[in-house]
SEGULO-650199 format. One record per residue: residue in one letter; x, y, z of N, C-alpha, C in turn. Coordinates in steps of 0.02 Angstrom, whole numbers, padded with zeros to 5 digits, always signed. Atoms other than C-alpha are relative to their C-alpha. Last residue first. Layout:
BEGIN
AXYZXYZXYZ...
% end
This chain:
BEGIN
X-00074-00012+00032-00222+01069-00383-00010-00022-00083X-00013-00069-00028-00390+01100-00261+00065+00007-00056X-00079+00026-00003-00478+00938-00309-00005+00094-00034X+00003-00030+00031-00660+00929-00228+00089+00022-00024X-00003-00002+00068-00684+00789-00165+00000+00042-00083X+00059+00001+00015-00743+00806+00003+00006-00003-00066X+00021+00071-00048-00569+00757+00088-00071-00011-00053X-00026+00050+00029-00494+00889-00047-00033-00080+00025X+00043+00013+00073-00614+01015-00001+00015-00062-00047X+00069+00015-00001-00557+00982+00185-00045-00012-00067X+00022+00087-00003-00383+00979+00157-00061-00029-00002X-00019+00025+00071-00387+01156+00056-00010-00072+00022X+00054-00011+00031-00504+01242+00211+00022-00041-00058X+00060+00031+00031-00383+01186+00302-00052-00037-00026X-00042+00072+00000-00221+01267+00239-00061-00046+00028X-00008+00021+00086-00325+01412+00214+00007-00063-00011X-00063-00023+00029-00374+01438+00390+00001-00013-00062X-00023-00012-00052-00534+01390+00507+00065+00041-00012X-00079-00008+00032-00666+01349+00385+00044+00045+00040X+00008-00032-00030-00827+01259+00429+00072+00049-00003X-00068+00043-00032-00859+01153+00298+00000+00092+00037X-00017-00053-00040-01056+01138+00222+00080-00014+00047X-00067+00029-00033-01145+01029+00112+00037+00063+00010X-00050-00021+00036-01333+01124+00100+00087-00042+00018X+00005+00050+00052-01498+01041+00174+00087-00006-00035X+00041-00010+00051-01565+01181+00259-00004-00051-00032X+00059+00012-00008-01497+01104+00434-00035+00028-00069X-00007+00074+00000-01322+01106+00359-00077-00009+00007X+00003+00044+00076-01352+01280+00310+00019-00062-00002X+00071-00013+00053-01401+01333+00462-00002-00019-00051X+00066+00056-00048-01263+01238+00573-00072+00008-00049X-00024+00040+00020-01120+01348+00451-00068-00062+00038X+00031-00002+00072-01185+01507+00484-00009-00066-00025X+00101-00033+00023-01206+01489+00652-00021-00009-00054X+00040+00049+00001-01017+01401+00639-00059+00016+00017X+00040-00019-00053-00931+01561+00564-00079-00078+00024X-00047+00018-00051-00786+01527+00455-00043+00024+00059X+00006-00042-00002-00894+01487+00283+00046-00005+00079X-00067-00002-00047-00885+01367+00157-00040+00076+00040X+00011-00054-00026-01055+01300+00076+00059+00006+00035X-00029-00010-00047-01063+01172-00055+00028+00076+00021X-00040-00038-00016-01189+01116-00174+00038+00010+00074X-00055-00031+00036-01253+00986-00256+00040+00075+00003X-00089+00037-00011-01343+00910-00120+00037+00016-00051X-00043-00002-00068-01444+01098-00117+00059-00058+00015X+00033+00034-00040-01523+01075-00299+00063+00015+00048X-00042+00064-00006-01429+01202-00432-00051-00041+00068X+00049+00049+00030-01529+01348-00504+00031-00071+00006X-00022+00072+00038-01396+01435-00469-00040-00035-00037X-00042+00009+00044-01504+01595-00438+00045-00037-00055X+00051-00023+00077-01634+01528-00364+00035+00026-00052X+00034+00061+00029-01505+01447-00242-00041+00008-00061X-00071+00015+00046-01402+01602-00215-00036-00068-00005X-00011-00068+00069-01583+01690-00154+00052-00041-00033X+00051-00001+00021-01630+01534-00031+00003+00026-00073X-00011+00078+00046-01477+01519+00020-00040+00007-00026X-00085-00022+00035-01495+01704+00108+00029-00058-00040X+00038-00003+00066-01688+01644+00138+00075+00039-00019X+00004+00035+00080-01615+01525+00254-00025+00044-00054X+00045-00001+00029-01558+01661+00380-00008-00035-00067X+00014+00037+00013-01402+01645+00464-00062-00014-00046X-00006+00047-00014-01348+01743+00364+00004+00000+00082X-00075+00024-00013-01406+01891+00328+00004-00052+00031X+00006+00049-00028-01592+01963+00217+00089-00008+00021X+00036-00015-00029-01603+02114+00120-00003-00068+00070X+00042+00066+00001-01544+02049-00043-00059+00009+00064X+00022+00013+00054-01438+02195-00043-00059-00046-00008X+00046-00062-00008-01382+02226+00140-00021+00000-00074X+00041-00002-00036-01334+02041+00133-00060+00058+00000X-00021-00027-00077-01211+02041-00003-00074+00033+00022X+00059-00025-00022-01224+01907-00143+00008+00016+00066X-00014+00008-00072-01069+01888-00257-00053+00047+00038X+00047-00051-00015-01100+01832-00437+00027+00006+00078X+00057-00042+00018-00986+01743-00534-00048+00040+00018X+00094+00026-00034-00859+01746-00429-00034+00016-00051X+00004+00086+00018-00662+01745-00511-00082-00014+00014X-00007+00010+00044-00674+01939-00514-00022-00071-00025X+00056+00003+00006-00675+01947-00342-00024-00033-00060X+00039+00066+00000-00500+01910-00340-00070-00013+00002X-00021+00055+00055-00462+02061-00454-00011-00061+00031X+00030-00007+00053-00567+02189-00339+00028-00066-00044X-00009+00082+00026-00501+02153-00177-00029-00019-00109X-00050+00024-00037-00494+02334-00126+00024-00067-00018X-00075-00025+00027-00610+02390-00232+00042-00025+00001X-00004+00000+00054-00744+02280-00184+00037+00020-00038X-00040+00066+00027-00684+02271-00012-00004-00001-00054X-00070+00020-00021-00711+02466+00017+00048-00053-00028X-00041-00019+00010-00882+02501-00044+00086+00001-00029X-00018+00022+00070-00925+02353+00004-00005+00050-00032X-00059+00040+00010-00899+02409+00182-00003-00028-00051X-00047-00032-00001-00998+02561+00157+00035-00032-00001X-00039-00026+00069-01154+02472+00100+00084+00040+00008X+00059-00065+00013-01160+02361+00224+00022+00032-00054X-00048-00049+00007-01089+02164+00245-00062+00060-00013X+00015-00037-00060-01129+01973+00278+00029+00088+00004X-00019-00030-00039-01081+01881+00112-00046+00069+00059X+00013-00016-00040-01092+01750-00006+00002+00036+00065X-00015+00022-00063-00996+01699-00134-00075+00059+00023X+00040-00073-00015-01021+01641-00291+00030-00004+00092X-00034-00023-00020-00911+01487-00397-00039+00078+00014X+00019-00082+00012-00980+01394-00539-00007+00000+00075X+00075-00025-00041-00909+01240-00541-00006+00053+00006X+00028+00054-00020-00744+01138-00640-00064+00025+00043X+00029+00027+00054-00658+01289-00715-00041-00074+00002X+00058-00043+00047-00710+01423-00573+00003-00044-00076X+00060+00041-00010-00620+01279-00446-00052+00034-00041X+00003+00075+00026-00438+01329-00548-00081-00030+00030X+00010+00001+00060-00480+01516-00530+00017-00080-00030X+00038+00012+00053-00512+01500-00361-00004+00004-00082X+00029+00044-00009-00354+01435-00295-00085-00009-00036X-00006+00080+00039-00242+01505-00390-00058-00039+00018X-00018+00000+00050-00321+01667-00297-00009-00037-00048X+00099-00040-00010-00345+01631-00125-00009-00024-00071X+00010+00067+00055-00154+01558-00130-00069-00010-00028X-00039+00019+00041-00120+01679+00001-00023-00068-00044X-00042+00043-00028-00249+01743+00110+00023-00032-00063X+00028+00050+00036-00313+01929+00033+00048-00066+00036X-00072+00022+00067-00229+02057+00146-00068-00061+00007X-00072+00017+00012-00325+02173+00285+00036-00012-00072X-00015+00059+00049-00494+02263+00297+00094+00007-00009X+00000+00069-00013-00537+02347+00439+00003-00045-00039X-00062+00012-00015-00516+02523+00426+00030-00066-00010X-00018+00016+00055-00688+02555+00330+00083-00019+00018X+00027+00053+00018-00760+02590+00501+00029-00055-00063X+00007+00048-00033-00639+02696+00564-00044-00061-00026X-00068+00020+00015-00623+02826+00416+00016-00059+00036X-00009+00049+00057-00796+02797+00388+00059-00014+00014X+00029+00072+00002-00842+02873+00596+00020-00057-00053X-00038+00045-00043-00723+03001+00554-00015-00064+00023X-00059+00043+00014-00789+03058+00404+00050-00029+00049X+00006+00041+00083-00964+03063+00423+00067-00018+00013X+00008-00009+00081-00920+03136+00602-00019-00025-00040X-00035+00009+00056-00911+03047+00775-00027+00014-00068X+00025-00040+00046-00990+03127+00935+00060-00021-00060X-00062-00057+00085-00959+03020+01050-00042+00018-00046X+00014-00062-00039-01051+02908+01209+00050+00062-00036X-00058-00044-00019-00993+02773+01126-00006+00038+00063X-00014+00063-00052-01177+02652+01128+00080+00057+00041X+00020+00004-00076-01233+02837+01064+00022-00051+00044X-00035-00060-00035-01107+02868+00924-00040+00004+00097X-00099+00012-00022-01110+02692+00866-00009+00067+00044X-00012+00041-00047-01318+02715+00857+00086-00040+00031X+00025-00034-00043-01300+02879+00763-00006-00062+00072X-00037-00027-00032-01198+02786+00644-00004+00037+00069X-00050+00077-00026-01307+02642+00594+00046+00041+00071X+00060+00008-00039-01456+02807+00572+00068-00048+00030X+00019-00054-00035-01329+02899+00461-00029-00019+00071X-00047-00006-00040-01301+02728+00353+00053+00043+00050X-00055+00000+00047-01465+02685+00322+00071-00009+00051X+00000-00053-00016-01570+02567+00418+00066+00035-00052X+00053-00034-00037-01644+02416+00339+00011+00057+00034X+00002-00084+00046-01503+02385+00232-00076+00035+00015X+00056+00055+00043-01500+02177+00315-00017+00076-00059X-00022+00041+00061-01315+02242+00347-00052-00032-00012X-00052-00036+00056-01386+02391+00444+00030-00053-00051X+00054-00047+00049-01527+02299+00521+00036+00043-00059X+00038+00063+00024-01398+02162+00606-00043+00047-00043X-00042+00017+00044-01293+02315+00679-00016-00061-00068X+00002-00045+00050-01446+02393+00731+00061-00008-00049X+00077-00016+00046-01495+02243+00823+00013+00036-00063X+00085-00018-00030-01337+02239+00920-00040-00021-00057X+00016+00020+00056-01137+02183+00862-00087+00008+00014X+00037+00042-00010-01080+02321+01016-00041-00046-00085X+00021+00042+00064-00952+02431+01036-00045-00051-00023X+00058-00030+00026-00943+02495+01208-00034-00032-00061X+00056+00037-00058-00818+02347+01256-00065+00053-00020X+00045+00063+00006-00733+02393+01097-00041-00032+00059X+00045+00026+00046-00714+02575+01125-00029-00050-00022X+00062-00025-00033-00653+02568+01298-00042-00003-00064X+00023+00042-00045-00512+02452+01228-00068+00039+00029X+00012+00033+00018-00462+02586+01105-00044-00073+00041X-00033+00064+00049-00470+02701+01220-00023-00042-00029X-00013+00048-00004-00576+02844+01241+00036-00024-00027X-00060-00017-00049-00583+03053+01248+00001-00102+00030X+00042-00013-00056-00646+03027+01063+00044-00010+00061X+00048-00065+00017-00582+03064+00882-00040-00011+00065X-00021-00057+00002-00437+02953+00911-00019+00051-00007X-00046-00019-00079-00484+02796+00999+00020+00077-00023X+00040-00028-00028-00612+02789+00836+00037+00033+00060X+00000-00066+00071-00464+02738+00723-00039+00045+00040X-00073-00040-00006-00397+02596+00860-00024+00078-00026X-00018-00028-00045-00553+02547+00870+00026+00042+00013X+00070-00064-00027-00594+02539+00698+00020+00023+00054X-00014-00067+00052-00436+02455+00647-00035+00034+00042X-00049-00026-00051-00467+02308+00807+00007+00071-00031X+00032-00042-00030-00614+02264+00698+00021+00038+00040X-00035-00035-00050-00479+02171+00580-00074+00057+00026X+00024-00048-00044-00512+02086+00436+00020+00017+00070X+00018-00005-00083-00450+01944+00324-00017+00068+00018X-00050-00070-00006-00473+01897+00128-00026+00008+00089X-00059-00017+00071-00548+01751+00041+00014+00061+00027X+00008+00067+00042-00617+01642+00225+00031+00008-00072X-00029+00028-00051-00589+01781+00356-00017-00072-00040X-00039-00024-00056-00711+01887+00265+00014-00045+00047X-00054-00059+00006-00786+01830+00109+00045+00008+00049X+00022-00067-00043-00907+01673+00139+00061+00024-00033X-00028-00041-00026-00903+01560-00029-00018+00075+00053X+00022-00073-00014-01036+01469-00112+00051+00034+00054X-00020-00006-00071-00979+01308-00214-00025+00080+00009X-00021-00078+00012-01069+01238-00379+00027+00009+00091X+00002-00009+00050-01086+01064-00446+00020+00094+00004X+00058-00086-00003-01041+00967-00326+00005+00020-00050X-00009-00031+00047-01012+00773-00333-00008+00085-00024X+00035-00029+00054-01030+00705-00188+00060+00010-00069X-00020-00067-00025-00877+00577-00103-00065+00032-00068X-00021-00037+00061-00947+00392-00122-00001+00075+00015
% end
């Protein structure tokens, strides 16, 4: 017998809207005597990138560690203008799609992010957000996925038991942890999908 869920938790990026780290590059290639390509091999997802979206360092201290892996001297505003580059286009049908599963389950997402880049997406995406009741970002809560106490928080919230819920997200770390918590979980690769899969699991997309 296919569950029954009662609430779904949504990753953000590269699951209801895409990204691009290539932006940055590209953005940074121009305020230093590197290429784009020299920037991303410098570039690094480190410690301090993990401390910055848990909001353990600010976002002066995040920067100072870009400017040293670099070997650059990047500005406030040149460093944002690059960083904040990286958001694309909402994936098509995003949309329809949640506002038909917001009248059958309550509907949050979950997300890996700092304060500058929500900033950005929140704007930026502002009307499909809309559809979430709540949307819980990392450097807030203090905690990032993988980390069970990032379920932990959108669980106390729901107030829903773990087999009644389901977890999308397009990063299988994330996706292994919250199977091992307990949580139903789809690993999500594209739209198209992410729609057969909810449908396999019973969750009706039309």
């Amino acid at each position: 017998m296919k569950p029954q869920f009662k609430g779904i938790i949504f990753d953000l990026g590269k699951v209801i809207f895409n990204y691009s780290f290539s932006n940055a590059y590209e953005v940074w290639s121009k305020f230093t005597n590197l290429t784009a390509e020299e920037v991303r091999n410098k570039f690094k997802f480190d410690i301090y990138f993990e401390l910055y979206e848990c909001g353990r360092i600010s976002t002066n201290q995040f920067r100072e560690s870009v400017n040293e892996k670099l070997g650059a001297v990047l500005n406030n505003d040149d460093f944002e203008l690059g960083w904040n580059s990286i958001y694309l286009d909402v994936y098509l049908g995003t949309d329809n799609l949640l506002k038909l599963l917001k009248e059958n389950y309550r509907i949050v997402a979950l997300t890996n992010t700092n304060e500058l880049h929500k900033k950005i997406w929140s704007a930026k995406f502002e009307p499909i957000l809309n559809n979430f009741e709540n949307v819980f970002c990392s450097h807030e809560i203090g905690y990032r996925k993988p980390d069970y106490k990032t379920f932990e928080t959108v669980i106390e919230y729901l107030k829903i038991e773990k087999k009644d819920l389901l977890f999308l997200d397009d990063n299988i770390i994330n996706i292994s942890s919250s199977k091992q918590f307990g949580i139903n979980s789809l690993l999500v690769k594209n739209f198209e999908q992410m729609i057969l899969e909810l449908e396999i699991n019973g969750v009706k997309t039309r």
